[in-house]
ROFIPA-120490 format. One line per field, with one value per residue (C-alpha): residue in one letter; x, y, z. Coordinates in Angstrom, 3 decimals. Layout:
residu <- c(A; ...)
c1 <- c(X; ...)
c2 <- c(Y; ...)
c3 <- c(Z; ...)
This chain:
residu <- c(X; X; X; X; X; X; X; X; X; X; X; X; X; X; X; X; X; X; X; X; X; X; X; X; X; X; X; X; X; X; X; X; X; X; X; X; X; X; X; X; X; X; X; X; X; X; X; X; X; X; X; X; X; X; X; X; X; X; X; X; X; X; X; X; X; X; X; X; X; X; X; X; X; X; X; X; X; X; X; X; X; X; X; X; X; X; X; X; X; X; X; X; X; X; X; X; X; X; X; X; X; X; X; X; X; X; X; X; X; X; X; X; X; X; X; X; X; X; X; X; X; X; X; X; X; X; X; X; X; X; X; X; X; X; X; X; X; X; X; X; X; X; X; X; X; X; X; X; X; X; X; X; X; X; X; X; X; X; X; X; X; X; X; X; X; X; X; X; X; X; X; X; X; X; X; X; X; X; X; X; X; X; X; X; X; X; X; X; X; X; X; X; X; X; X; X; X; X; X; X; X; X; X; X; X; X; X; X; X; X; X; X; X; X; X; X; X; X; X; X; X; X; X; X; X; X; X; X; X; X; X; X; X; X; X; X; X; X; X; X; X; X; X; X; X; X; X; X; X; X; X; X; X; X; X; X; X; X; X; X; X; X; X; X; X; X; X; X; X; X; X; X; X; X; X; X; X; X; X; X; X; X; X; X; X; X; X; X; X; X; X; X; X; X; X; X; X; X; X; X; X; X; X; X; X; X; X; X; X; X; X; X; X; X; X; X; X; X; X; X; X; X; X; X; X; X; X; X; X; X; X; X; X; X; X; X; X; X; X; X; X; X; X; X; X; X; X; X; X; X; X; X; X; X; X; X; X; X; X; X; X; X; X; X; X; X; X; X; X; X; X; X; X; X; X; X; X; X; X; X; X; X; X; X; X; X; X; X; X; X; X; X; X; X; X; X; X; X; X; X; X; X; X; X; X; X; X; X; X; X; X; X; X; X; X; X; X; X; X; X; X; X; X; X; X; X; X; X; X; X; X; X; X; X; X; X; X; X; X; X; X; X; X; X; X; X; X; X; X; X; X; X; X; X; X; X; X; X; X; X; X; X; X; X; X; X; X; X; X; X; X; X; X; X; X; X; X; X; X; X; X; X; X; X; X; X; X; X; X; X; X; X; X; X; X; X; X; X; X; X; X)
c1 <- c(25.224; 28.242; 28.409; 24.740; 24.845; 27.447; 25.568; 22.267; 21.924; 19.615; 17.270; 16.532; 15.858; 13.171; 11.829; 11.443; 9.932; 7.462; 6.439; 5.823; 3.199; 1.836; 1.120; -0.708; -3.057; -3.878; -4.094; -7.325; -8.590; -8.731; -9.900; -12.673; -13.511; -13.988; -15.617; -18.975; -21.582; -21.795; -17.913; -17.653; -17.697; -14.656; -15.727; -16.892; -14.283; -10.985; -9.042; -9.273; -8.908; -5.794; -4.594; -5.581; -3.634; -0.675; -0.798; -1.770; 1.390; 3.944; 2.801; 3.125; 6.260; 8.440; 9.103; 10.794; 13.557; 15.170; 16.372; 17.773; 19.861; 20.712; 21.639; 23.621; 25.934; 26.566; 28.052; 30.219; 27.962; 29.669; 28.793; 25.028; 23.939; 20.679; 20.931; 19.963; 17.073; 16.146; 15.652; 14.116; 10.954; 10.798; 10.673; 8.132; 6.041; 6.387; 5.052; 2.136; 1.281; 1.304; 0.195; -1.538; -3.745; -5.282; -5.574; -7.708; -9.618; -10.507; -11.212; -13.212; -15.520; -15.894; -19.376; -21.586; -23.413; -19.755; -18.496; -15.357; -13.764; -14.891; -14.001; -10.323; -10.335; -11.824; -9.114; -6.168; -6.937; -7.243; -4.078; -1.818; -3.300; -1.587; 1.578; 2.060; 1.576; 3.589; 6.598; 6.171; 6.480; 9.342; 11.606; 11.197; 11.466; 14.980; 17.205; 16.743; 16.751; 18.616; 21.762; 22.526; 24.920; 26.295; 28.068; 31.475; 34.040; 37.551; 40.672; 44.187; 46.721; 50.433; 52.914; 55.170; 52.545; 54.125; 56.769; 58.433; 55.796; 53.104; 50.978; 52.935; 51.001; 51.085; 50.191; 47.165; 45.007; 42.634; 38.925; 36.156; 33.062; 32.301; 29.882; 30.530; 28.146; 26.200; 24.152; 21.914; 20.771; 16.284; 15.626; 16.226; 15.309; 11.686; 12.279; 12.545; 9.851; 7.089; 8.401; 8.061; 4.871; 4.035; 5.029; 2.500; -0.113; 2.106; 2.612; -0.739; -2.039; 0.543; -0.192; -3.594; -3.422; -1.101; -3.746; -6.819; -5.698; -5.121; -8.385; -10.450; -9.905; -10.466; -13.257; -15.026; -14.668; -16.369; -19.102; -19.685; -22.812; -24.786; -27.752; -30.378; -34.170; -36.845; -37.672; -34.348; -34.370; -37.576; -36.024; -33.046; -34.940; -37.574; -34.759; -32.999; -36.188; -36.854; -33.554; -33.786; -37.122; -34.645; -32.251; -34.981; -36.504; -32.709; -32.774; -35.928; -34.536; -31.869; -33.255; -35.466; -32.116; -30.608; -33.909; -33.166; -29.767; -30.514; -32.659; -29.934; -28.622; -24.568; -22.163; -19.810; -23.893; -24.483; -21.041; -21.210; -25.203; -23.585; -20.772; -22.883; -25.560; -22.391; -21.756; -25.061; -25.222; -21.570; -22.505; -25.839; -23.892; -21.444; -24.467; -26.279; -23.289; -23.610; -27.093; -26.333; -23.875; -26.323; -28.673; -26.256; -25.276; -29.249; -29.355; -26.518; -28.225; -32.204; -30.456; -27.299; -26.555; -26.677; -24.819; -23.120; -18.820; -17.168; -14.089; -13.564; -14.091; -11.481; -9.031; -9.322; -8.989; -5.781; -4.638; -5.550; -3.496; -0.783; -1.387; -1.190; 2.404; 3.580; 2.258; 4.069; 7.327; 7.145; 6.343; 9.153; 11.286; 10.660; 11.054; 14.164; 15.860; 14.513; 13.869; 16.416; 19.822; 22.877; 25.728; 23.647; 23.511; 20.338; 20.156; 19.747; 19.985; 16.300; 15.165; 18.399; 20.427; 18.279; 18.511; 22.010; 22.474; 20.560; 22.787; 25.575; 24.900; 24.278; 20.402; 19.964; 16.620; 15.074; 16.026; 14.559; 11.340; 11.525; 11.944; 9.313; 6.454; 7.250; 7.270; 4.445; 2.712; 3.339; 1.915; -1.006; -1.536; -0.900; -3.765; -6.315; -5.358; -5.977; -9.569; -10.243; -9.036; -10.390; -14.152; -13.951; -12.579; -12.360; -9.344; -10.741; -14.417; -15.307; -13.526; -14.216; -13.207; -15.619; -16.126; -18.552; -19.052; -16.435; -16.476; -13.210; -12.571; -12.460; -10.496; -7.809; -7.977; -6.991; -4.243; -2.770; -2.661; -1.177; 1.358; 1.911; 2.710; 4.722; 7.433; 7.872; 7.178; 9.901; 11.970; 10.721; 11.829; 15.158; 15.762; 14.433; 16.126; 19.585; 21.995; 20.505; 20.384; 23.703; 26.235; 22.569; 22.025; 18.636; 20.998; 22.730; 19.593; 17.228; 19.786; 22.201; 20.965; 17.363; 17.923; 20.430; 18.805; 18.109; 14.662; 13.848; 16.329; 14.509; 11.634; 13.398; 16.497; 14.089; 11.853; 8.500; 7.253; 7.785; 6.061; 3.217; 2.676; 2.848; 0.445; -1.857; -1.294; -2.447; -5.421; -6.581; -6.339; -8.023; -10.833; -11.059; -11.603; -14.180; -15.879; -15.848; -16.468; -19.939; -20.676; -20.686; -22.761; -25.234; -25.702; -26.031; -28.614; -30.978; -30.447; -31.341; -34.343; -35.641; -35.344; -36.984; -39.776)
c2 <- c(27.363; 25.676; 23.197; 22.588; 21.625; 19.168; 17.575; 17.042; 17.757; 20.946; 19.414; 16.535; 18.325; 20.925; 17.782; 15.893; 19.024; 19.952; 16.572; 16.817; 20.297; 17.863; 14.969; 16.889; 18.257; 14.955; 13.684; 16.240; 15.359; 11.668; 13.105; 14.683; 12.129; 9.008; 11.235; 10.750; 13.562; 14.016; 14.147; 16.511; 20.220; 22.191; 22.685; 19.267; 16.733; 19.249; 17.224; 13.981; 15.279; 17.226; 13.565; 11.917; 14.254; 13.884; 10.410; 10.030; 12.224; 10.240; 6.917; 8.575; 10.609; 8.059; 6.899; 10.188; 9.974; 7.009; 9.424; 11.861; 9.367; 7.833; 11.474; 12.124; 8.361; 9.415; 13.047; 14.611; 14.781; 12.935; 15.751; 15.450; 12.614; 11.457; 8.358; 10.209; 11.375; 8.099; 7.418; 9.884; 9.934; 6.277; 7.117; 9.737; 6.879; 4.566; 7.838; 7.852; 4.382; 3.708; 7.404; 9.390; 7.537; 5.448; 8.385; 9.656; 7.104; 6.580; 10.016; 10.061; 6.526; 7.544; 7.723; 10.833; 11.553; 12.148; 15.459; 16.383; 15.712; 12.459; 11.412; 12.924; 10.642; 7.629; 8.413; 8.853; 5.276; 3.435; 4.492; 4.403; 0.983; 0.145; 1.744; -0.119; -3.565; -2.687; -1.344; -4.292; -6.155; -4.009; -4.518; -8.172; -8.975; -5.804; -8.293; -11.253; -9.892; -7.115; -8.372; -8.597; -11.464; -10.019; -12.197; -11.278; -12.743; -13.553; -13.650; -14.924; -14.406; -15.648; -12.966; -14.886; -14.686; -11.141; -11.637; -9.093; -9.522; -10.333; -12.721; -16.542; -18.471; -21.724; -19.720; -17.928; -16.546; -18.529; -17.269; -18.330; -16.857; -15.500; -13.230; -9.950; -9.475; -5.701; -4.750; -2.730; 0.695; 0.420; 2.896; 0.244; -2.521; -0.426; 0.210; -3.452; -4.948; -2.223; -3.512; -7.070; -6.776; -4.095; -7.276; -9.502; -6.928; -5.536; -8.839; -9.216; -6.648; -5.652; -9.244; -8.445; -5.167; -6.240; -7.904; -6.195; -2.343; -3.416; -5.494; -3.277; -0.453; -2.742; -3.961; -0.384; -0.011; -3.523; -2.734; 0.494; 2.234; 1.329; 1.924; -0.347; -1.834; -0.118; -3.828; -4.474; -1.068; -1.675; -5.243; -3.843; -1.052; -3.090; -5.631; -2.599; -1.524; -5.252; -4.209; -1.361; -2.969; -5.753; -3.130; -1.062; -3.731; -4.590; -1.124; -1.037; -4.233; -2.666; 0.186; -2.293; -3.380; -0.771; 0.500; -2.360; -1.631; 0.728; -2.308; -4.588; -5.482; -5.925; -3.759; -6.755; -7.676; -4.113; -3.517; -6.766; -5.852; -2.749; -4.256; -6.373; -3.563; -1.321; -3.994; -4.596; -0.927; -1.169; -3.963; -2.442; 0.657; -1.444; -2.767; 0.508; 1.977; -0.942; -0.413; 3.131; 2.792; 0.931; 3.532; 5.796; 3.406; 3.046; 6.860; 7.514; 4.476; 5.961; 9.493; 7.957; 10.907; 13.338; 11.703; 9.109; 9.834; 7.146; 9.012; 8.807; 4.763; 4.345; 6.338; 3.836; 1.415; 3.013; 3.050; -0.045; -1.623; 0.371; -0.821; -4.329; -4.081; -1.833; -4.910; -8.153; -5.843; -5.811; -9.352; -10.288; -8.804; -9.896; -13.401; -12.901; -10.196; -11.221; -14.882; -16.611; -16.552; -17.957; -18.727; -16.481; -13.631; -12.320; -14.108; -11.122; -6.970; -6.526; -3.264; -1.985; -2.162; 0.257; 2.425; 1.956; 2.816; 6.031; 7.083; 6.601; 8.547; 11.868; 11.278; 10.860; 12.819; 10.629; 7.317; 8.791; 8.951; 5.658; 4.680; 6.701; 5.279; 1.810; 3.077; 4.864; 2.811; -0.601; 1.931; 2.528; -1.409; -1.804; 0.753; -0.984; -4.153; -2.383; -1.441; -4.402; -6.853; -5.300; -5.182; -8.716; -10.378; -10.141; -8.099; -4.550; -5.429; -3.051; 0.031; -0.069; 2.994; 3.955; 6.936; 9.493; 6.572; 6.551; 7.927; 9.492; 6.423; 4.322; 6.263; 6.753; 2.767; 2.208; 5.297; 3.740; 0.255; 2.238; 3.698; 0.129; -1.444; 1.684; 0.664; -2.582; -1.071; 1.238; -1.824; -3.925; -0.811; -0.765; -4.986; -4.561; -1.762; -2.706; -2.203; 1.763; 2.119; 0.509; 2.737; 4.573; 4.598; 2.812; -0.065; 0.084; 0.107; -2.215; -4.125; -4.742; -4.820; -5.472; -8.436; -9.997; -9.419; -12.322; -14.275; -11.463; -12.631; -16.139; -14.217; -12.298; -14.232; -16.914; -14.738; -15.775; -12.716; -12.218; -16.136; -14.748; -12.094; -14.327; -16.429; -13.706; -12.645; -15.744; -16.691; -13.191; -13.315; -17.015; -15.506; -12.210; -15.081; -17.139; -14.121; -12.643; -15.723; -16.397; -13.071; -13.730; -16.912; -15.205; -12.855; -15.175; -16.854; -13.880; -12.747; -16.708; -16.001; -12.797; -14.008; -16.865; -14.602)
c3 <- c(-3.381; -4.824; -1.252; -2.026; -5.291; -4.991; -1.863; -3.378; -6.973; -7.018; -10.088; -8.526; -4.981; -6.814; -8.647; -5.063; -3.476; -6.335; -6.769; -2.610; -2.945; -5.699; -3.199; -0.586; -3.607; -4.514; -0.967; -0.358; -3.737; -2.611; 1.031; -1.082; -3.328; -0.685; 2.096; 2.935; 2.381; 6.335; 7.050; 3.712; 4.880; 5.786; 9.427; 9.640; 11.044; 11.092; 12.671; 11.564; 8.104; 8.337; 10.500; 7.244; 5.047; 7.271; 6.878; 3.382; 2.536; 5.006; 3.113; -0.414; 0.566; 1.350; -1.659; -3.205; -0.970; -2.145; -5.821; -2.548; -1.431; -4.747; -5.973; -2.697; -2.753; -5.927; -5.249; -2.634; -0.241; 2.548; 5.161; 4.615; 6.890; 5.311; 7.021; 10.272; 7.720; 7.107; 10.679; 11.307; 8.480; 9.291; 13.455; 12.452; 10.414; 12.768; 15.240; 12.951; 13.314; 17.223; 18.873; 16.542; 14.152; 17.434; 19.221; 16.294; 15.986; 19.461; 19.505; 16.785; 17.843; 21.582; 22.561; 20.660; 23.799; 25.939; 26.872; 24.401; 28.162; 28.727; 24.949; 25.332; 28.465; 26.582; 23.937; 26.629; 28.022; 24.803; 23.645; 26.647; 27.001; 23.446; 24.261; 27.506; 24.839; 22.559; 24.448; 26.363; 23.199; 21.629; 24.841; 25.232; 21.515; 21.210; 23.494; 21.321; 18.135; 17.623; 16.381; 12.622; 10.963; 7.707; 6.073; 4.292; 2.567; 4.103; 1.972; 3.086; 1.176; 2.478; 2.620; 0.439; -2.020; -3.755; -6.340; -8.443; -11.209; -9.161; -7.575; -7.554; -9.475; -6.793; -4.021; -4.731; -2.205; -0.361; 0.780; 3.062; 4.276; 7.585; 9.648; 11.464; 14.162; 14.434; 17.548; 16.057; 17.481; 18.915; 16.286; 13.344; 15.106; 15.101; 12.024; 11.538; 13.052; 11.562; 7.875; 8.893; 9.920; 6.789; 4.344; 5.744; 4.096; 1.353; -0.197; -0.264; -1.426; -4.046; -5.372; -5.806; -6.778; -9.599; -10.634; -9.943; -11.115; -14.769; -15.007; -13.024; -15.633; -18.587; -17.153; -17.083; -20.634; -21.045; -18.596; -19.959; -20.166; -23.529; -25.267; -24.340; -25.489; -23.910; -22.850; -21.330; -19.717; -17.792; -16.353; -14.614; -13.679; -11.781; -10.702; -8.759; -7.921; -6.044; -4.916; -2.894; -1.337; 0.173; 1.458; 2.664; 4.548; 6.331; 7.147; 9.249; 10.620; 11.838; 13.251; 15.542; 16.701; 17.325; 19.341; 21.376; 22.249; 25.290; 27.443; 27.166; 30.209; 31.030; 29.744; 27.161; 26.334; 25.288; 23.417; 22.037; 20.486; 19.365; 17.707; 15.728; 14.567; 13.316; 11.202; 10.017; 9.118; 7.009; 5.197; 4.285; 3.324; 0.860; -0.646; -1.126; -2.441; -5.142; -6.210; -6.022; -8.662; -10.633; -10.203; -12.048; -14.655; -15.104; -15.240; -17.777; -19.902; -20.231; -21.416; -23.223; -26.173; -23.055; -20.160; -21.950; -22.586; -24.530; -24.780; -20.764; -20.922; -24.181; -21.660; -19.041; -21.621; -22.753; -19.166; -18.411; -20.918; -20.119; -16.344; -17.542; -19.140; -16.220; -14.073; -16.541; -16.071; -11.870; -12.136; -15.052; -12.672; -9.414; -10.730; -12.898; -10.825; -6.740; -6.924; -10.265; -8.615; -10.876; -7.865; -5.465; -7.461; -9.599; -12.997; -14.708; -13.453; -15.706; -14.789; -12.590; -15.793; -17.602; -14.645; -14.049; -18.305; -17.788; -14.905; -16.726; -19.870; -17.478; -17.855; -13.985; -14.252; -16.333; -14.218; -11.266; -13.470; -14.034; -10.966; -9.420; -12.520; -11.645; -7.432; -7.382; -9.973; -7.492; -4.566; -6.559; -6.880; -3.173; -2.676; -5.082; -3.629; -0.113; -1.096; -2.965; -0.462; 2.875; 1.216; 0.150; 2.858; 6.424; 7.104; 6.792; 6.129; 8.965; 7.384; 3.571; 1.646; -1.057; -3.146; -1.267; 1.205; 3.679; 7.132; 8.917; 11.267; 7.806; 6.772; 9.647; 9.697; 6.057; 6.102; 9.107; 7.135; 3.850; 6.340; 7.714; 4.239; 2.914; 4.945; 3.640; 0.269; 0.646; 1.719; -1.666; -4.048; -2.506; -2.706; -6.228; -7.534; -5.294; -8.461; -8.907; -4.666; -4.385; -2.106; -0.245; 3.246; 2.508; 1.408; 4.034; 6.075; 4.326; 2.174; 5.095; 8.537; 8.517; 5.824; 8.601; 11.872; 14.162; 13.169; 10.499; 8.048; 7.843; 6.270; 3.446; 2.907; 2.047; -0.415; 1.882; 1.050; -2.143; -2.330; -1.016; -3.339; -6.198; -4.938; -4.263; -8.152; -9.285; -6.861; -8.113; -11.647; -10.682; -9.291; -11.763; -14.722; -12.930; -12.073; -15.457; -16.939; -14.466; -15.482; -19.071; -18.419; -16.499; -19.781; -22.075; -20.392; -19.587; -23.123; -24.398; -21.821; -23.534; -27.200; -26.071; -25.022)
């Protein structure tokens, strides 16, 4: 027990593993809250579910092992090699991401009317087809790029230099910087490449999310239910009622397509008439899920004393605001720690040297709180910015996720993507919080030779990245103020309209 103890520090390892059993639980809450009514039952959908669950936990997980490693540079836990652990989770991510959530979700979109044969075939072909691609990809690219170029500093000093009371004070020693070269091993060059490409989306949508999580909440509170006029009651209820005509109408619409489907002649014809009714039907379903919610608002509104619960909106007021600090603090210190440099080094240590002061006053436990509020608060923006993102643009526009609305191949999509970007989010927390990781293995890993491989190193030793996000945080809050602000507008006027009346 002793050995243990002073390897890992047995607290911290309970904490990890508790807060672990805690994930899962919250993973099939979230399974159960976004699945659709159809894909709900326990026997309905097994295995893409417990696929979802898998990779809902290796995207949240993650993140908990970075207080491991702090915990273990700190100790004497030499023997324990957790940078083979490292490589390993990450391997098993990257697992996730290439073989089984394809798989799944070929599996799961193959043809209704196949055999379970002929879709395990379907599903076979599709995927070895993207593992030929991308190992073709991974070997061509490993040859060219998988050396590293850290740079170090060189200091001469001239062995006359040494005097009986020290250094001579005319022949000090002289330094210069130069670069040791590091082939390194496939496994972290994978490793690599997955978090470059997991920026490109994490930047994004952290930089919305940053945005959009704190607002979002406040915005519930605003747009409340309330008590309303009779008269103003019976508009929006005949407006959603003109409404659901429209969608109705698209529906039937779409069903005559669909009918026509089968007497199309040419297979990339068929497919490609397919293709375009399956979107038909998800963009009906976003907009159904909208008036549906409007529905309920409607319903909550005509029987307010009954359904109505303030308390619940002046909690996600609360949180919101709390959201919105949480959010200024990431941003405060991505500028002044990540991006301000003072002779190359960050103008100021911001949130690291609150960490750092809690380590050092024996109050480890409550650093690695800390550290996971502000890690898993930033995953919780990446998430709303995933959601919010893919169902207003074009990225994931064919896989929304919406509460009660969302079918297992949307959801294997967006886990894969949170999978994708949790790597790269992993990779953030560690550049960010460098001064509390310093001495880990995921220094070592994401500090040291992914920031100095071949072509990568462009990328973050140039803070592109980190760019983008900030961009993205402003063209959001942009867009949340015009919004709002049309919004408003578009109130005033109707209620200018019925006093007019």
């Amino acid at each position: 027990l002793n050995s243990v103890a002073k390897m890992i520090d047995v607290f911290l390892l309970i904490v990890v593993i508790l807060l672990a059993i805690i994930l899962v639980g919250v993973n099939i809450y979230l399974l159960i809250y976004y699945s659709h009514p159809d894909d709900q039952g326990f026997g309905e959908s097994v295995y893409p579910k417990i696929i979802v669950v898998l990779g809902l936990t290796l995207a949240f997980a993650q993140i908990l092992i970075l207080p491991l490693d702090v915990s273990n540079a700190r100790g004497d836990g030499a023997d324990f090699r957790i940078d083979i652990f490292w490589q390993v989770v990450l391997i098993i991510v990257a697992c996730y991401i290439v073989f089984i959530a394809p798989f799944s979700l070929f599996l799961y979109e193959a043809d209704d009317e196949d055999s379970c044969g002929a879709k395990l075939c379907h599903a076979i072909k599709m995927e070895f087809f993207v593992i030929v691609i991308l190992v073709i990809l991974f070997l061509a690219t490993y040859f060219f790029f998988n050396e590293a170029k850290i740079p170090l500093d060189e200091i001469t000093i001239a062995a006359n230099s040494f005097e009986t009371a020290g250094y001579a004070t005319n022949n000090m020693p002289s330094g210069s910087e130069t670069h040791m070269k590091l082939d390194v091993s496939f496994a972290i060059y994978i490793i690599a490449v997955f978090s470059w490409i997991g920026w490109w989306f994490f930047s994004i949508y952290a930089g919305v999310g940053l945005i959009a999580l704190p607002l979002d909440l406040v915005l519930e509170y605003i747009r409340r239910p309330k008590r309303m006029r009779e008269s103003e009651f019976v508009a929006e209820r005949q407006k959603l009622a003109n409404e659901l005509s429209k969608l109705k109408r698209e529906g039937d619409q779409i069903k005559e397509e669909e009918a026509q489907i089968g007497g199309t002649e040419g297979w990339w014809a068929k497919r490609s008439k397919k293709s375009s009714v399956n979107s038909k039907v998800r963009k009906l379903e976003i907009s159904v899920s909208q008036a549906n919610k409007q529905f309920e608002k409607l319903k909550v509104q005509a029987d307010y004393n009954r359904l109505a619960h303030p308390i619940l909106y002046v909690l996600k007021l609360v949180l919101g605001i709390v959201c919105a600090i949480i959010s200024l603090f990431w941003v405060l210190h991505i500028i002044i720690f990540m991006l301000a440099k003072r002779n190359g080094l960050p103008s100021h240590p911001f949130l690291n040297k609150f960490l750092v002061w809690l380590e050092e006053r024996n109050t480890g436990f409550i650093g690695v709180t800390v550290y996971g509020l502000f890690a898993y608060f930033l995953l919780w923006a990446c998430m709303k910015g995933n959601i919010t993102f893919g169902l207003r643009f074009f990225c994931v526009t064919f896989y929304p996720m919406l509460p009660n609305e969302t079918f297992m191949n949307s959801f294997i999509v967006n886990v894969l993507m949170f999978n994708v970007w949790s790597i790269a989010l992993l990779h953030f927390c560690t550049l960010a919080f460098s001064d509390y990781a310093r001495y880990t293995d995921a220094n070592m890993i994401f500090g040291v030779q992914l920031m100095h491989m071949n072509f990568f190193k462009y990328f973050w030793e140039n803070n592109v990245f980190l760019y983008i996000m900030l961009v993205c945080l402003v063209v959001t809050g942009i867009y949340f103020v015009c919004s709002s602000r049309g919004k408003v507008d578009k109130a005033k006027a109707r209620l200018e309209s019925e006093n007019r009346v």
